[in-house]
SELUMGU-196824 format. One record per residue (C-alpha): residue number from 1; residue in three letters; x, z, y. Coordinates in pm, 1 decimal. Layout:
N
  seq  type        px        pz        py
  NUM   ala         X         Z         Y
...
END
This chain:
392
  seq  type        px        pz        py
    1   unk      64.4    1237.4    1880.4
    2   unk    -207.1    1188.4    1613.8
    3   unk    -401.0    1535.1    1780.6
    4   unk    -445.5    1312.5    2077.5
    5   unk    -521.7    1025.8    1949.1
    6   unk    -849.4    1056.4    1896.1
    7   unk    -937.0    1178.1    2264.4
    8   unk    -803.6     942.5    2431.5
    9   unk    -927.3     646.4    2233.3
   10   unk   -1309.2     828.4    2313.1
   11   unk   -1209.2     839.1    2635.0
   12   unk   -1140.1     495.7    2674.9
   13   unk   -1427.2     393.6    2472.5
   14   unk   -1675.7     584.6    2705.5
   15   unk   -1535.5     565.1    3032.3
   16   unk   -1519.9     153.0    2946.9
   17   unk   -1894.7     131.8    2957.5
   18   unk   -1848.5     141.4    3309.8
   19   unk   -1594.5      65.9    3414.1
   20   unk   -1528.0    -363.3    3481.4
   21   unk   -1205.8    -369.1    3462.5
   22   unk   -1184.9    -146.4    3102.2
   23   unk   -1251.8    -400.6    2794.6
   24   unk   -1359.6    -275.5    2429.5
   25   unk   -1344.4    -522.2    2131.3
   26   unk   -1319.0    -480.8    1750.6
   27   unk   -1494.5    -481.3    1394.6
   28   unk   -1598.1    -263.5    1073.1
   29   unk   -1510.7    -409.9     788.0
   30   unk   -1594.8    -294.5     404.5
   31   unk   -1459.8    -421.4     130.1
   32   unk   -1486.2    -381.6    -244.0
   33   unk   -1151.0    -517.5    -471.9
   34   unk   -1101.1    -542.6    -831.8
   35   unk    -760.2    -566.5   -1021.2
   36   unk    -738.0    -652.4   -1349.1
   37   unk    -395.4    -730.4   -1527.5
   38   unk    -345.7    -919.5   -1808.5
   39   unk     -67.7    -658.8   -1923.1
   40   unk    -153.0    -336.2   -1864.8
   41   unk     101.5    -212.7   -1606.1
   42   unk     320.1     118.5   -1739.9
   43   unk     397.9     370.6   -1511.8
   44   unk     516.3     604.0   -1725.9
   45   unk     521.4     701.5   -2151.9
   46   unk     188.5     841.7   -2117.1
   47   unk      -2.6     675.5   -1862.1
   48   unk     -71.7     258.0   -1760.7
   49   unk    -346.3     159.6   -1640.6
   50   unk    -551.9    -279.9   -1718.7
   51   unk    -764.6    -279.6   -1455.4
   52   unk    -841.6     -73.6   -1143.3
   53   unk   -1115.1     -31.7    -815.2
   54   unk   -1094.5      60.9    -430.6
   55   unk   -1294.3      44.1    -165.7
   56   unk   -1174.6      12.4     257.5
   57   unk   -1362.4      57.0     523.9
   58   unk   -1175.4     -91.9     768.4
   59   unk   -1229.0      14.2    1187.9
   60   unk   -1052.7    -198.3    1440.7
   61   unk    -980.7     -98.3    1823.6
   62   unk    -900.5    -330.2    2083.5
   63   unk    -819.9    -193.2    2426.4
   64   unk    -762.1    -372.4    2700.5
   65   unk    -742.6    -241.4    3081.6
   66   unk    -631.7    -440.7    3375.9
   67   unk    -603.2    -241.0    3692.8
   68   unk    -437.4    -539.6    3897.8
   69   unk    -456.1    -975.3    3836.7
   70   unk     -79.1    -906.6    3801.0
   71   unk    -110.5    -565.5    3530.3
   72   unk    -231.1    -555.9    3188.6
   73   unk    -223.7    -264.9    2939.6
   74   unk    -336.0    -355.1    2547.9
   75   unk    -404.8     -98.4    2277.0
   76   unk    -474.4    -208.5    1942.8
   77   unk    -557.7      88.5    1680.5
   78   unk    -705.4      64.1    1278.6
   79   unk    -876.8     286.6    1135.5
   80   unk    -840.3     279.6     749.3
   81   unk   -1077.2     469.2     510.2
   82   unk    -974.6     356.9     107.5
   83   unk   -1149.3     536.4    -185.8
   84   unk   -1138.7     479.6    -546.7
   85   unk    -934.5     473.6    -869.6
   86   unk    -668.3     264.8    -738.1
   87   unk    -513.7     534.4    -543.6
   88   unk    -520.2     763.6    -851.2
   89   unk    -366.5     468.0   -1091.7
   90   unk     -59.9     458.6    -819.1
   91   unk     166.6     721.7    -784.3
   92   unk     271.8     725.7    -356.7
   93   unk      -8.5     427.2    -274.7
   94   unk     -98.9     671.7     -26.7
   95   unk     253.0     672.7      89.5
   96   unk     261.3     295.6     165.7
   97   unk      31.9     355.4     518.7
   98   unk     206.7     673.9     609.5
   99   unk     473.7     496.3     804.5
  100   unk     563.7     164.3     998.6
  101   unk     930.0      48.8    1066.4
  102   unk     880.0      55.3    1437.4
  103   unk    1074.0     214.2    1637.8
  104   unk     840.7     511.0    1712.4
  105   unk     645.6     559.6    1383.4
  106   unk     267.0     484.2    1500.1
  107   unk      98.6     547.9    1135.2
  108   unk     -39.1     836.4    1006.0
  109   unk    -242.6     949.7     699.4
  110   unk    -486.7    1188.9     867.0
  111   unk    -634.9    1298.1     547.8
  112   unk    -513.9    1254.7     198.9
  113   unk    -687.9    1352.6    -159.5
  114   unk    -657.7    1257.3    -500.3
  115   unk    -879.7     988.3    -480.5
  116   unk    -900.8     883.0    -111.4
  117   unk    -753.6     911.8     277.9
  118   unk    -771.5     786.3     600.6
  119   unk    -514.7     616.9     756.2
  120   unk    -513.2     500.6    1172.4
  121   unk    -225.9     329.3    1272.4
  122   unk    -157.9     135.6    1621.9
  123   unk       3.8    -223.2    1583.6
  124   unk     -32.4    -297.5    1930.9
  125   unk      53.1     -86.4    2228.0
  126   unk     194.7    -273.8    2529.9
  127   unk     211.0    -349.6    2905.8
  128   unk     177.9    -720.8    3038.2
  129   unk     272.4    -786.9    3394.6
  130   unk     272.8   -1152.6    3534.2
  131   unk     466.5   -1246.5    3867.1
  132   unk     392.7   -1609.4    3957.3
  133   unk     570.2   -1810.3    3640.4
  134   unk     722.9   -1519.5    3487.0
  135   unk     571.5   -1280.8    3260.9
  136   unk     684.9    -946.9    3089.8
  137   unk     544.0    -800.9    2788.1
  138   unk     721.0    -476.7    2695.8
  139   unk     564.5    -272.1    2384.1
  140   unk     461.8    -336.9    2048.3
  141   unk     309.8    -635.5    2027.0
  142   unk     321.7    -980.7    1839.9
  143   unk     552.2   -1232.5    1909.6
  144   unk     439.9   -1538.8    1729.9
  145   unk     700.2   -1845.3    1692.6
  146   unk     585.9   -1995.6    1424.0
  147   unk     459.3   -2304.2    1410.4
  148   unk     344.5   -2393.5    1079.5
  149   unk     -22.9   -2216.7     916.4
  150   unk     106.3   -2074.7     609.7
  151   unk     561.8   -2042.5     656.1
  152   unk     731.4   -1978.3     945.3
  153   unk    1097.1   -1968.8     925.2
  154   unk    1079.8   -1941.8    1326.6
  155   unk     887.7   -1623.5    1323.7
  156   unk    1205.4   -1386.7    1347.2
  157   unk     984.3   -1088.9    1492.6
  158   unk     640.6   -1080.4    1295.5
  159   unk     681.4   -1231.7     918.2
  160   unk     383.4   -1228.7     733.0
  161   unk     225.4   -1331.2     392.9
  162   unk      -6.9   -1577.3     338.7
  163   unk    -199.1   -1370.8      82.1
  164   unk    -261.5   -1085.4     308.4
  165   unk    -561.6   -1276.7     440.6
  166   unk    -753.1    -902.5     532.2
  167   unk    -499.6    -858.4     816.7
  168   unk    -551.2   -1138.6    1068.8
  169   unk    -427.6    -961.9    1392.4
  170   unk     -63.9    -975.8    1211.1
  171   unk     220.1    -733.8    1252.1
  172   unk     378.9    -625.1    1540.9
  173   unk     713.4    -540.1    1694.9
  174   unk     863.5    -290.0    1932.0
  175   unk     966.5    -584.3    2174.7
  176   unk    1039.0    -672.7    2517.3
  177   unk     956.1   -1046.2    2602.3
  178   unk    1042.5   -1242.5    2856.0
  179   unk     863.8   -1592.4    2922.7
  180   unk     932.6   -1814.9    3217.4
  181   unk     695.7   -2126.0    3236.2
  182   unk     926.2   -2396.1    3348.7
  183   unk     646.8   -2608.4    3422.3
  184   unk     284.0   -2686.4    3261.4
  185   unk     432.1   -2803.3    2951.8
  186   unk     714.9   -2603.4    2901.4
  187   unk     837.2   -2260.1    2853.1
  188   unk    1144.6   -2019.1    2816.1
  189   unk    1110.5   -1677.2    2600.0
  190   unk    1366.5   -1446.6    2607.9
  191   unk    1321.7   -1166.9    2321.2
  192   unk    1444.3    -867.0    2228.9
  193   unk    1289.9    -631.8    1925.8
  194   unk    1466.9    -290.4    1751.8
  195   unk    1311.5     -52.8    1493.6
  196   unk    1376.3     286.8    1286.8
  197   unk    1625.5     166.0    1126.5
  198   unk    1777.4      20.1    1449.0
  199   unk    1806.2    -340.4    1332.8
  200   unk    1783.3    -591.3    1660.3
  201   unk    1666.1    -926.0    1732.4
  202   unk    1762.6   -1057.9    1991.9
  203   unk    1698.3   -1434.6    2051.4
  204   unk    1562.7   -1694.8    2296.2
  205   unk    1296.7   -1987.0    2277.4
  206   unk    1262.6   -2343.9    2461.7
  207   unk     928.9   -2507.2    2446.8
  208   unk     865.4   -2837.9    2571.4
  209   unk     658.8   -3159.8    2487.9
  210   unk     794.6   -3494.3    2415.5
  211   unk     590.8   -3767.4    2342.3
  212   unk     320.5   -3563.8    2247.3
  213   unk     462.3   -3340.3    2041.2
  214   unk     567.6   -3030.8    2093.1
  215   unk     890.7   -2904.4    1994.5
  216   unk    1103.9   -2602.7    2005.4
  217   unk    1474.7   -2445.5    1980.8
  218   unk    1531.0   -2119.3    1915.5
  219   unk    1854.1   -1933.3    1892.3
  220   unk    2008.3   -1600.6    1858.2
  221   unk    2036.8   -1299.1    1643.2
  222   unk    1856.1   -1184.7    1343.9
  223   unk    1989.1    -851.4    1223.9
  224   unk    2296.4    -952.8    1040.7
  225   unk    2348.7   -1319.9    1130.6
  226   unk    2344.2   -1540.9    1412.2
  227   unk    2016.9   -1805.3    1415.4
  228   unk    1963.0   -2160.9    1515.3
  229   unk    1650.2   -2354.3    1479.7
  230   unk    1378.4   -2564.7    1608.6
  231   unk    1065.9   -2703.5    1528.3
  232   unk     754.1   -2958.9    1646.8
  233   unk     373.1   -2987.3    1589.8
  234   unk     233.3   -3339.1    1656.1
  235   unk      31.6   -3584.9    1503.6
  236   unk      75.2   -3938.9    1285.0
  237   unk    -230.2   -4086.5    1378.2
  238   unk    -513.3   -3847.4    1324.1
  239   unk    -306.1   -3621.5    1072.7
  240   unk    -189.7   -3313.6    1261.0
  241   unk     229.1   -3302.0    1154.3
  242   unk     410.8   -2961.3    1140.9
  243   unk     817.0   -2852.5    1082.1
  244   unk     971.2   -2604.8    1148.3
  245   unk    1372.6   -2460.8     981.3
  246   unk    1614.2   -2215.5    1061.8
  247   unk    1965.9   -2147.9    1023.1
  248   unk    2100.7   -1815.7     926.2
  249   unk    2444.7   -1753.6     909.4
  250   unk    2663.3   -1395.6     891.1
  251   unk    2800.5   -1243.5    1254.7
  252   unk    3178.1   -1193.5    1232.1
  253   unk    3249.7    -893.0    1024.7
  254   unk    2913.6    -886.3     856.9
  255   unk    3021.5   -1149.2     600.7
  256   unk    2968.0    -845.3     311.0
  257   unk    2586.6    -773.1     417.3
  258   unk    2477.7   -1149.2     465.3
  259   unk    2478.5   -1488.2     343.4
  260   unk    2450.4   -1868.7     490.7
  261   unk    2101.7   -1964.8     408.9
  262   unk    1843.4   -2239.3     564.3
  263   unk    1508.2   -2148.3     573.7
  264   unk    1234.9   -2461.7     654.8
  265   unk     900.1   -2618.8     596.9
  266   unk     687.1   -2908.1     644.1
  267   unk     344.9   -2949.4     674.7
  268   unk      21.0   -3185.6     737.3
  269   unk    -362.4   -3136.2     779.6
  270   unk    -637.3   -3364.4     816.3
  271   unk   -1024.2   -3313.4     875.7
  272   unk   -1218.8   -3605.7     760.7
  273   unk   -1570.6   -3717.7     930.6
  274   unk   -1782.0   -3528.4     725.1
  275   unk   -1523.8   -3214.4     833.4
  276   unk   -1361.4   -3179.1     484.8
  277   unk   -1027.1   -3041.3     549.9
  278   unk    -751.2   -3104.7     354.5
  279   unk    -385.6   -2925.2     438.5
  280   unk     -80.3   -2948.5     227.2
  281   unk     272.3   -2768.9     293.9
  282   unk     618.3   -2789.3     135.6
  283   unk     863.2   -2441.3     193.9
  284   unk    1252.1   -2493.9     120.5
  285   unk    1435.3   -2118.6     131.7
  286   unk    1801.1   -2208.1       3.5
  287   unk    1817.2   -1778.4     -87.4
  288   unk    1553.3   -1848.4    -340.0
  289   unk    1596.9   -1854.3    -690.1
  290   unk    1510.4   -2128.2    -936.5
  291   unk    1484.3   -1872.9   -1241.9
  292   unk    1278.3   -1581.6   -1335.4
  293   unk    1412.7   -1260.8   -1143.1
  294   unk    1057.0   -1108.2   -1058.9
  295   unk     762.3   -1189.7    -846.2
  296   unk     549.8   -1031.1    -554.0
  297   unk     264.4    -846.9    -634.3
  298   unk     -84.5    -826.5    -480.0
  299   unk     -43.4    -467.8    -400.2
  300   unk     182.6    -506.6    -131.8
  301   unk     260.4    -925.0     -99.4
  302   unk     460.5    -798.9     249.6
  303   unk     738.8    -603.1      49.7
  304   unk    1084.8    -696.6     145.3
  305   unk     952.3   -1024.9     361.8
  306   unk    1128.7   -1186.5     689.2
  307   unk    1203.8   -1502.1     787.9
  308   unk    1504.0   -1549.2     617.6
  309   unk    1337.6   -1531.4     246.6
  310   unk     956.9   -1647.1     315.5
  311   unk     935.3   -1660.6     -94.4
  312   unk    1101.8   -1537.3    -436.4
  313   unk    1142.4   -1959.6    -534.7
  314   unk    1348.1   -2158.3    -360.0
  315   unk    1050.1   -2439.4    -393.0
  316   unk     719.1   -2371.8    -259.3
  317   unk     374.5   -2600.1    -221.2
  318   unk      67.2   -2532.9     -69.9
  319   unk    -186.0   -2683.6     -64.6
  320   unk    -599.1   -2617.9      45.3
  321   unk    -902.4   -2775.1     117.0
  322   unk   -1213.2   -2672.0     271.2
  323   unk   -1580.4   -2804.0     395.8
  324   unk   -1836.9   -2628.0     614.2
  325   unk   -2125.2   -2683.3     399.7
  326   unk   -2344.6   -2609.6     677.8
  327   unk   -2350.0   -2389.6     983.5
  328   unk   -2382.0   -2066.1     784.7
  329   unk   -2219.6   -2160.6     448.8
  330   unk   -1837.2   -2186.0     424.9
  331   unk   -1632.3   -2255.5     145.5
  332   unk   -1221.9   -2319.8      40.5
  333   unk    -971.0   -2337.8    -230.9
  334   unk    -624.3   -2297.6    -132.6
  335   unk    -281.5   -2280.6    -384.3
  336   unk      28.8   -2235.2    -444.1
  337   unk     311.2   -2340.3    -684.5
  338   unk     642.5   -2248.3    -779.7
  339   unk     781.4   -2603.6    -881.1
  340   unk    1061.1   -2429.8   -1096.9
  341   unk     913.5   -2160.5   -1299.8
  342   unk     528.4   -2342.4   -1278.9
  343   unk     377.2   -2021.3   -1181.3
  344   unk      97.6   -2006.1    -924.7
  345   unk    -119.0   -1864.0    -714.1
  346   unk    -492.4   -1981.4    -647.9
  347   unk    -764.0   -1841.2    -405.1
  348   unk   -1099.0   -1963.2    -358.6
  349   unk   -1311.6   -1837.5     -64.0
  350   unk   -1693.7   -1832.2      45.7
  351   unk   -1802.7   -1709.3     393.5
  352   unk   -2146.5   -1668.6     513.8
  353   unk   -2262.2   -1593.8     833.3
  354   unk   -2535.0   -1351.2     816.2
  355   unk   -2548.2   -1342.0    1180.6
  356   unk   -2364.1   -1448.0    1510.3
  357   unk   -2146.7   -1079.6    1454.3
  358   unk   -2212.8   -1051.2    1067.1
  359   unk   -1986.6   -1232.2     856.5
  360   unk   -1996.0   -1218.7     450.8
  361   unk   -1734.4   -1323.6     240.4
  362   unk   -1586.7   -1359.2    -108.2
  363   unk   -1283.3   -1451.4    -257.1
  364   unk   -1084.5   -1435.5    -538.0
  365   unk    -657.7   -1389.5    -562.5
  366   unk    -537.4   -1511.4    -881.6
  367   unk    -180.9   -1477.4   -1018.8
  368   unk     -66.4   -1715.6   -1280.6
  369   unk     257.9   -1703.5   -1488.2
  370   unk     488.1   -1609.7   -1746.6
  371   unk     591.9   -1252.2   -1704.2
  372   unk     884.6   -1247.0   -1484.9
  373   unk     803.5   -1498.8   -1265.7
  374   unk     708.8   -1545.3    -910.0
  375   unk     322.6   -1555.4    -950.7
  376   unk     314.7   -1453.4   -1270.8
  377   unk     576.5   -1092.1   -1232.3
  378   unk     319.1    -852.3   -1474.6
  379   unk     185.0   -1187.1   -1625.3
  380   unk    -175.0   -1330.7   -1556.4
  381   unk    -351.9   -1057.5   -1263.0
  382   unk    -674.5   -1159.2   -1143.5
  383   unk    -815.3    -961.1    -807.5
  384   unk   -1168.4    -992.1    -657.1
  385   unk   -1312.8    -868.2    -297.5
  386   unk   -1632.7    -871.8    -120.9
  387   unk   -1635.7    -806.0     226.2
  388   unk   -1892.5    -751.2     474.0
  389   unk   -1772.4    -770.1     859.6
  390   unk   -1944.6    -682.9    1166.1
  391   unk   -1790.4    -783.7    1541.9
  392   unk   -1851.1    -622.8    1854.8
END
């Protein structure tokens, strides 16, 4: 499949200059990250590395073709180029784009060297047909249930982490979706997602508004266990108000693969007259551990996530604040905390827009800790990135 890839996505490219009813969309990213670790990570006797470099150039497709009012076809491809010592420092990094747990396997290390490769995977690859208030999706795609901006223990399909912030399409799943708009204020979903591995979701959604808020019951299954939850976005006065939990519990006869656990979060946000924004969240995962068993690591902060364990703690806070300083100039701090082992993560952020396509930004991911614990797994790492964006 990869030898035809790159035909077809010409194709498309060329053939939608003109044609109307053929859309292209996307970006080039590049961006430059620094590791350094406070202890000097071991790999082996004879080789550990302090502090390591990369480079990505990043190239993102968006497809789009609608033949009918009723059809839609969506193709969403990246194009990953990463050099530098990082990939040398890290045995099988490589290895970490080379597949996806979809059920077809869409990623593919084209090239692969010592010291660099390219990567192009497709994350979205769908068909979208509407028939007056019913609509189908069928194809990988993103089906996003989640309520709340940084946990969402009603995302069954798509969980993602926070601290990937250079991946804001999001993951998605080899799905069919149902949605039946019940009227202009509520909905039905009916899902339905395998992979590889053939582990199913299957589970449904009811979205309505009540007294201005919007609120939500899901139910279903979740690989091993049988789900029930809800959730509701509103407002107390001018703060915007966010929950959302879920209930996991084993399927008969899968008692020895599973647990009873409760997954759930709270949050609020407020933007004040001079547009300060302040946003503070609260994550309760009842799997979670209240000692030091290991932490997540910058590398690869998606490793082993779902919406059944959003976190290593069973305590979480968030909390950020940011201010436009003027039309060009943006800047943030956002945080978290493991209440029970005090270990933390912090991550400032300044954007600038160089122009209306050309976006500039810098941030910082730092990971603080004792050894061992959530934030803090190889101790004290600090990470840096600068990344230059252009749109089209």
């Amino acid at each position: 499949m990869k030898n035809i890839l790159l035909p077809v996505l010409l194709f498309f490219a060329f053939t939608g200059l003109h044609a109307q009813k053929l859309t292209l969309s996307g970006y080039v990213k590049d961006m430059q990250g620094y590791y350094y670790f406070e202890n000097p990570l071991v790999l082996s006797a004879d080789r550990s590395f302090q502090q390591t470099t990369y480079n990505q150039i990043h190239n993102r497709l968006n497809l789009a073709f609608q033949p009918t009012d009723n059809l839609r076809f969506e193709l969403g491809v990246r194009n990953r180029f990463i050099v530098g010592k990082l990939i040398h420092d890290i045995p099988g990094y490589a290895d970490l784009f080379e597949t996806d747990n979809g059920l077809k396997d869409m990623s593919w290390n084209l090239v692969e060297k010592t010291n660099w490769f390219l990567n192009t995977s497709i994350d979205r690859f769908y068909a979208d047909y509407t028939w007056k208030n019913l609509q189908l999706k069928v194809g990988r795609q993103r089906i996003n249930w989640g309520i709340n901006l940084v946990w969402n223990p009603n995302d069954l399909f798509n969980a993602f982490s926070y601290i990937d912030f250079d991946y804001e399409e999001r993951p998605g799943s080899d799905a069919v979706l149902l949605t039946w708009y019940t009227s202009g204020s509520s909905s039905l979903d009916v899902a339905f997602k395998t992979d590889r591995y053939h582990h199913t979701t299957a589970a449904a959604r009811y979205l309505f508004n009540f007294h201005d808020y919007d609120v939500q019951f899901i139910g279903g299954k979740n690989e091993n266990d049988f789900v029930l939850g809800g959730g509701w976005s509103g407002n107390i006065g001018k703060v915007s108000f966010r929950g959302e939990g879920t209930l996991f519990t084993p399927l008969p006869g899968k008692e020895k693969l599973s647990s009873t656990s409760v997954s759930a979060t709270v949050s609020a946000d407020y933007t004040f007259n001079n547009s300060l924004y302040v946003h503070s969240a609260f994550l309760f995962n009842s799997m979670g551990t209240t000692e030091k068993k290991g932490g997540i690591s910058l590398i690869d902060p998606n490793e082993n996530l779902s919406a059944k364990q959003l976190s290593i703690g069973k305590y979480e806070w968030f909390g950020q604040v940011s201010y436009p300083v003027n039309p060009i100039l943006s800047v943030s701090l956002a945080g978290m905390l493991n209440p029970s082992d005090l270990s933390s993560y912090i991550g400032p952020m300044v954007t600038v827009s160089l122009q209306d396509n050309l976006e500039l930004m810098l941030t910082a991911q730092v990971l603080l800790g004792e050894t061992g614990s959530e934030y803090g797994a190889f101790g004290n790492t600090y990470a840096g990135f600068g990344r230059l964006r252009w749109s089209f």
